[in-house]
TIMAR-719009 format. One line per field, with one value per residue (C-alpha): y, x, z; residue in one letter. Coordinates in nm, 4 decimals. Layout:
N
c2 [Y, ...]
c1 [X, ...]
c3 [Z, ...]
aa [A, ...]
! end
This chain:
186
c2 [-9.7062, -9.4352, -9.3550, -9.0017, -8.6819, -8.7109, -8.4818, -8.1394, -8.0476, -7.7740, -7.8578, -7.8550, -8.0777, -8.3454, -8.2605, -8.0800, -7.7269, -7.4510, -7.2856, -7.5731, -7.5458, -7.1968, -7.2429, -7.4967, -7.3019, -7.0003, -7.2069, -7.3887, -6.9995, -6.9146, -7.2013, -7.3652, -7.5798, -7.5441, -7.6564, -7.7102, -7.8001, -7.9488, -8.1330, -8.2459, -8.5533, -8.6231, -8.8991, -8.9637, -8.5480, -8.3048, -8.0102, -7.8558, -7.7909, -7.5198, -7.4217, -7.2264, -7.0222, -7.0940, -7.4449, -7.4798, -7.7670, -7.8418, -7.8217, -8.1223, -8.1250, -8.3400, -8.6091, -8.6801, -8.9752, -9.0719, -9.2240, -9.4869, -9.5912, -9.6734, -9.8379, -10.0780, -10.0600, -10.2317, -10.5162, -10.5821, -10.6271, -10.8827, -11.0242, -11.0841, -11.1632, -11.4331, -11.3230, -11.2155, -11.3169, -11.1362, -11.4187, -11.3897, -11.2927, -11.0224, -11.2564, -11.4468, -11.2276, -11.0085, -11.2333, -11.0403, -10.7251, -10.9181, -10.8558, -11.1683, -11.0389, -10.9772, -11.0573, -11.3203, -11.0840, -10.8973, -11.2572, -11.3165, -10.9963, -11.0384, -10.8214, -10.7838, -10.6721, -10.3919, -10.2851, -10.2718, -10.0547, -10.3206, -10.3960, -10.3118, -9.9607, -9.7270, -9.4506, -9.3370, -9.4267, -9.2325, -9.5044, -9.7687, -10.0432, -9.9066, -9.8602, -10.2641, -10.3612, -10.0776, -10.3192, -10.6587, -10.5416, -10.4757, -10.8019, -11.0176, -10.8627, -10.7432, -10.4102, -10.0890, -9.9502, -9.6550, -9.8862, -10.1104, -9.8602, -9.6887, -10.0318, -10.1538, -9.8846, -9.4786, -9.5618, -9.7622, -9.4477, -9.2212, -9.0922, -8.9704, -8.7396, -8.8795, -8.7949, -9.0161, -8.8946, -9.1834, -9.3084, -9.2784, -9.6074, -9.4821, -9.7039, -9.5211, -9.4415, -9.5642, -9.4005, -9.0597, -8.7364, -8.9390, -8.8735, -8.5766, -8.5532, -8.2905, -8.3044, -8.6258, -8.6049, -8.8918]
c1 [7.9424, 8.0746, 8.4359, 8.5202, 8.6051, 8.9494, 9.1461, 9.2892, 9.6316, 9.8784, 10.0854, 10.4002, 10.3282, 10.2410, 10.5098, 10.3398, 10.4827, 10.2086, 10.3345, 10.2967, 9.9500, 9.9129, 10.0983, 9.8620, 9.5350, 9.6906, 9.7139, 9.3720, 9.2156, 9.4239, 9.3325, 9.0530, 8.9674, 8.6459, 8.7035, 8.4704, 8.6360, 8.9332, 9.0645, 9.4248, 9.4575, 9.8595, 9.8865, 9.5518, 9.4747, 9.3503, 9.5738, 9.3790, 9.0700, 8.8388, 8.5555, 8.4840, 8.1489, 7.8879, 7.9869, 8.0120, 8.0929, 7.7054, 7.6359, 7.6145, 7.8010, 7.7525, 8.0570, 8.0342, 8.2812, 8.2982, 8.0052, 8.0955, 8.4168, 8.1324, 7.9088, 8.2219, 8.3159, 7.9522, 8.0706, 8.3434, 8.1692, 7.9096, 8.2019, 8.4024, 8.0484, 8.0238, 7.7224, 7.8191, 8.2284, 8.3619, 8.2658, 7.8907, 7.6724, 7.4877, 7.2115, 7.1932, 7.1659, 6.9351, 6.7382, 6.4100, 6.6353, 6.7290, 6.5516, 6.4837, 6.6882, 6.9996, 7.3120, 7.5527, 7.8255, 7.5790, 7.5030, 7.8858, 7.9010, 8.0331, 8.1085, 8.4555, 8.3507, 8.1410, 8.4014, 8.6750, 8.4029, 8.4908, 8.1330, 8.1574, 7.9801, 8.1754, 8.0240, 7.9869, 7.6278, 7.6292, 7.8270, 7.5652, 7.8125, 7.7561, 7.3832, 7.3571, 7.6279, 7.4216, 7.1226, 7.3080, 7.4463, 7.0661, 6.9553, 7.1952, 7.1858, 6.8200, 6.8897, 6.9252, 7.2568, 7.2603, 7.1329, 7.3859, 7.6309, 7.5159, 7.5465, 7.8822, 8.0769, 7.9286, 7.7910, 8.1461, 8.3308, 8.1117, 7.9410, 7.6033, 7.4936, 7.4635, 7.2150, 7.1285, 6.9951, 6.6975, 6.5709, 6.2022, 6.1104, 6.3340, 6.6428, 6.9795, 7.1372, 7.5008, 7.7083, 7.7803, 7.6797, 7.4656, 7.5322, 7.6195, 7.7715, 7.9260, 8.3011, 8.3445, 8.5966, 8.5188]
c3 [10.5928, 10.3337, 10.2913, 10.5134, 10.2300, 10.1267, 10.3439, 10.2447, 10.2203, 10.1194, 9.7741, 9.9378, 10.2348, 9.9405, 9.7479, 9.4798, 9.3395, 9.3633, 9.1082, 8.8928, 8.9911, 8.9200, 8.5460, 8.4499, 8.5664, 8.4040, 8.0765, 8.1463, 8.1578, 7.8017, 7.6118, 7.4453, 7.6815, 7.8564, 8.2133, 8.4526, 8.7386, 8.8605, 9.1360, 9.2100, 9.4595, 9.5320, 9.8553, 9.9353, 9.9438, 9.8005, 9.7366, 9.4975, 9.3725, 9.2072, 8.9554, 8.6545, 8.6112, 8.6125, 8.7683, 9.1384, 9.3961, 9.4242, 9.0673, 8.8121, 8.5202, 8.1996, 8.1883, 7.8444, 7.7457, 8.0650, 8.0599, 7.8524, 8.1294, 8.3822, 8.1532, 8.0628, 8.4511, 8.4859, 8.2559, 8.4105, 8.7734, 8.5702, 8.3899, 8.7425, 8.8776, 8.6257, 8.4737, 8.1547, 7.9384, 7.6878, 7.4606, 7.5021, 7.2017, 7.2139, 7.0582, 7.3512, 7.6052, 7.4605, 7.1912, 7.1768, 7.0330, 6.7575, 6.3921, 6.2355, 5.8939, 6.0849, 5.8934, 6.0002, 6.0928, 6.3401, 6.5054, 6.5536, 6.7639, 7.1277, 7.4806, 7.3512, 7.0354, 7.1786, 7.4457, 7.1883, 6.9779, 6.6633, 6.5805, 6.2415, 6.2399, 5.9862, 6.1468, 6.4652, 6.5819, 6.8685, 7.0783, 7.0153, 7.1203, 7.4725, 7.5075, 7.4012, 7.6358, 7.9146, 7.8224, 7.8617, 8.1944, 8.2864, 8.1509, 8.3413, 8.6589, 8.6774, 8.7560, 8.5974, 8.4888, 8.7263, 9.0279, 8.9640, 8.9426, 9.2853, 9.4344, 9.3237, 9.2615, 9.3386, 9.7242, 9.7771, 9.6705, 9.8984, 9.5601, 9.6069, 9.3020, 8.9727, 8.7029, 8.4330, 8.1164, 7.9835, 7.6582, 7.6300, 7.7775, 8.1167, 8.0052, 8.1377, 7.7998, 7.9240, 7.6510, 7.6215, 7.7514, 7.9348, 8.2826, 8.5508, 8.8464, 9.0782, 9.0653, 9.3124, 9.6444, 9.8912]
aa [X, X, X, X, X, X, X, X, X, X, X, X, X, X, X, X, X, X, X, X, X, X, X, X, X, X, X, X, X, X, X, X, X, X, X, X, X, X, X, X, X, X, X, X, X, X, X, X, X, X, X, X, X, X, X, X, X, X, X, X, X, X, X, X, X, X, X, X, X, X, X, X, X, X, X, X, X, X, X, X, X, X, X, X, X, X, X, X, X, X, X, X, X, X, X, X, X, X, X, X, X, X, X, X, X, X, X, X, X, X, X, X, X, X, X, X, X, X, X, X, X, X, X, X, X, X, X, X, X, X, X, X, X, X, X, X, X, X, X, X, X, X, X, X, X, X, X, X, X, X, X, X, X, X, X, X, X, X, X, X, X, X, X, X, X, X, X, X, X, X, X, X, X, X, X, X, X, X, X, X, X, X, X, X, X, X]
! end
């Protein structure tokens, strides 16, 4: 059974000054921030919450970084699963990915050294480290990244809209701007 919507409350009855509120939408409107939406959750409630066009309650919105917290969130329910360590090679768990001239260094690389994004790449790659740990996560608990996701953490938290953007074989990219999502309140 899915969580019930967090309940709705006035600022003050959750100790929360409205004009605070109001200041920091005022200064979200004047700067250069592009805001979507925005929800503020003080003692279990919400005592807040709102959108800026074109976005609405109903529509999804791209995450960006975000994406890569519940890719690693997915490693860490395989690590506590005990299907995957921080000390696993990405060699092992996904041998027929690796080139038969990789270097040394790239056969040394581990979970831990693509959630600490210290794989070596001088550049960014377009968060590579988290499309091969998206794929280990799928290889070690035979599901897709976004299944596994909806399983063990979205449909927990009464989340029921998420959009996964796809690499052309219909892998779940896992890193970012790679998924959207209404602005969550179960």
């Amino acid at each position: 059974m899915l969580p019930a919507l967090l309940p709705r409350s006035t600022p003050a009855a959750c100790g929360v000054s409205s004009r605070s509120i109001a200041e920091l939408l005022d200064r979200l409107d004047d700067g250069a921030v592009e805001a979507h939406s925005i929800m503020i959750v003080r003692r279990g409630h919400v005592v807040a919450e709102g959108w800026w066009a074109p976005y609405s309650a109903d529509r999804p919105h791209l995450l960006y970084s975000l994406t890569k917290s519940f890719t690693s969130t997915a490693v860490g329910l395989a690590i506590a699963d005990g299907l995957l360590s921080l000390d696993d090679r990405v060699v092992d768990v996904l041998p027929d990915h690796v080139p038969a001239e990789m270097a040394d260094q790239g056969r040394r690389l581990t979970v831990h050294h693509l959630l600490s994004m210290t794989a070596g790449h001088p550049d960014d790659s377009l968060n590579a480290t988290t499309y091969v740990l998206a794929r280990m996560v799928e290889r070690v608990t035979g599901r897709g990244l976004p299944e596994f996701l909806n399983a063990r953490l979205f449909r927990p938290l009464g989340i029921d809209h998420a959009e996964w953007d796809r690499v052309a074989g219909g892998a779940a990219f896992g890193s970012t701007w790679s998924i959207r999502s209404t602005t969550w309140s179960s």
